[in-house]
N, C-alpha and C positions, 0 to 999 in steps of 0.2 A: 161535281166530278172533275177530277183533275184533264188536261188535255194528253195527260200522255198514258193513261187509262182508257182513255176513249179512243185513243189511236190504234192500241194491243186490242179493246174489243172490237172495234170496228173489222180488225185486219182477222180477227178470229170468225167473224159473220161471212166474211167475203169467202175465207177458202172452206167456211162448211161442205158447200156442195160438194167439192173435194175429196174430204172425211168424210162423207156418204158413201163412196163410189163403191159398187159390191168389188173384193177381193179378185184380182187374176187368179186363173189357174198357174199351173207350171206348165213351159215351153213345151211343146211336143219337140223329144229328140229320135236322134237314129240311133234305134237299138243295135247294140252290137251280138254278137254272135258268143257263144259259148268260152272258146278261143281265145279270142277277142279281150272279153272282160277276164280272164286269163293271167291273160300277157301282160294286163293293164296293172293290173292288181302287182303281180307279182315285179312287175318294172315301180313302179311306186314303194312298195317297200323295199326292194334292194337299193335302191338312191338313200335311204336313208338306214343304211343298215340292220333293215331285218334281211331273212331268208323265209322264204317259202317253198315248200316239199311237196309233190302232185305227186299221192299214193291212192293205187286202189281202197276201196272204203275200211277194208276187212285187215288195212295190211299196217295201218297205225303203231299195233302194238308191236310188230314183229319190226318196224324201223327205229322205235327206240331201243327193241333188247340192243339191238346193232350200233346205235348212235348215240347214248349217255355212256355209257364205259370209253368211248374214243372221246368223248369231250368231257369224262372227268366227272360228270353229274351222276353223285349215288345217294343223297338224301332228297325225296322225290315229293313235293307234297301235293294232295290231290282231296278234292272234292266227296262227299258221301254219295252223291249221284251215280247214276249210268254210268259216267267215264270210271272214276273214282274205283268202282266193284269193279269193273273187269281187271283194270291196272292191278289191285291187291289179287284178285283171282289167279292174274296172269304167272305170278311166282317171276318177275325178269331177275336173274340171277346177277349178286353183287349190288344190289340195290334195296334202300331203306326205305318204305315209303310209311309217311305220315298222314294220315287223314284229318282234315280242317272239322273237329269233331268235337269242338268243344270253345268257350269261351277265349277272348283273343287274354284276358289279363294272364289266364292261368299258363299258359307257355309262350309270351310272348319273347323271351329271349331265344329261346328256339329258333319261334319264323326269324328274328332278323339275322341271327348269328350262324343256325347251324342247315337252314334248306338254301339246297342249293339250284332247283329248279323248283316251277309250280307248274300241273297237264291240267288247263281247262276245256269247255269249250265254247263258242261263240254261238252270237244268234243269228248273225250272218254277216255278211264283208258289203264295202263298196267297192267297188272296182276303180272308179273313176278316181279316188283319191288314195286305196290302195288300206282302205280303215277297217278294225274290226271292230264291228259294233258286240258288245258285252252285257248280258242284262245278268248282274251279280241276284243270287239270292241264298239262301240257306246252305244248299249243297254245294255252293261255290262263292262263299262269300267275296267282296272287294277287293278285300287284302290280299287273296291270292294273285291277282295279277298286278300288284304293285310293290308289293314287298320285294320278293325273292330276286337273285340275281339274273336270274334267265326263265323267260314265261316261254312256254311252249301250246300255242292255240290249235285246238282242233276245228275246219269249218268245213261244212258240207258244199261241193264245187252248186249244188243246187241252189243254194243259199248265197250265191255271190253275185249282186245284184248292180246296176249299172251306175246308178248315180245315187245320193242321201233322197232326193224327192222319191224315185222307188221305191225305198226303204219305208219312207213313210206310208206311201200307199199300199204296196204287200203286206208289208207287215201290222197293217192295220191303227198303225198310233193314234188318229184322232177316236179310237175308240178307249184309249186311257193306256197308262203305261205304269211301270214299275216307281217306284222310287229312286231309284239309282238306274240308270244307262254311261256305260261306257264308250267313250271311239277310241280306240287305240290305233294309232297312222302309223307307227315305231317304235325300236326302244325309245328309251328317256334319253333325253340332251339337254342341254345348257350351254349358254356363250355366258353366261353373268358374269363369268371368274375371266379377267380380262381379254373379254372377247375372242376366247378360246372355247370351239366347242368340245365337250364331254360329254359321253355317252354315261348312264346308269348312275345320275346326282339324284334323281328325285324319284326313279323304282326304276325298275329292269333293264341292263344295259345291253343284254342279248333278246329282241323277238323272234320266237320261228312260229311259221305257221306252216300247217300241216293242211294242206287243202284234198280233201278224200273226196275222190270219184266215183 
């Protein structure tokens, strides 16, 4: 056995004990308050240009009849879910909405070219770094929140929890998760193009979130 073999194993026997040591928990921290995780959240994405709207639960729909016709958004595309039926149900007048109903080959020129917002909703937010976490599935696939020009997220203010290790523990994830989870912290940006950043190179260059109480 060479000696510089026996050096890398030697050094691998010493910190075994090391690699045994059972896993830490996570820090206990100071919960904050309602409020609190709030302010945090919605101070974190405005630094990085999203916006966030604190509306009664019930009053969603009735702030976009009011707020896509003032910013121009009338091709609207949305989910088969929950959100998805009420939006078609709702009739908001001067608006096209598309339902993500079907295979992405058979209209793909569509999503990139002609929607001009996508209404999801979220699984719940951090507060602490201001993310919304997304668990895409059938009724609201991926592409909706990365394609279209401006994503508009729906999150329950109950659902906006304080830190990612929260997340993990309420939300239960060491008990298995989806396939796909999304963080979404902001629109999209980039410096690549000479160190100039750009919003909306690589999907949505407007986020707003909708935080319903």
């Amino acid at each position: 056995m060479s000696e510089a073999r026996e050096k890398i194993l030697r050094r691998l026997r010493d910190n075994r004990a090391d690699l045994e040591q059972p896993l830490q928990s996570a820090p206990p921290f100071e919960p904050w308050s309602a409020e609190q995780r709030i302010a945090r959240f919605s101070e974190c994405q405005t630094a990085v240009h999203g916006e966030v709207h604190r509306l009664p639960a019930g009053k969603w729909i009735d702030w976009l009849a009011e707020e896509l016709p003032k910013r121009g958004l009338h091709q609207i595309l949305t989910g088969t879910g929950q959100i998805g039926q009420q939006l078609i149900a709702s009739k908001i007048e001067n608006n096209v909405f598309h339902q993500y109903d079907q295979p992405i080959e058979s209209w793909k020129p569509e999503l990139f070219s002609q929607i001009d917002v996508a209404i999801t909703g979220s699984r719940c937010g951090i507060a602490e770094t201001g993310t919304l976490v997304l668990m895409p599935d059938r009724d609201e696939p991926r592409l909706m929140s990365l394609v279209p020009p401006v994503h508009i997220a729906l999150l329950d203010a109950r659902k906006l929890y304080q830190t990612f290790a929260e997340v993990i523990e309420k939300e239960r994830w060491a008990d298995g998760l989806p396939t796909n989870v999304l963080l979404i912290s902001g629109p999209s940006k980039t410096a690549d193009i000479e160190q100039t950043l750009a919003y909306g190179i690589h999907g949505p260059k407007q986020l707003i979130t909708l935080l319903l109480e």
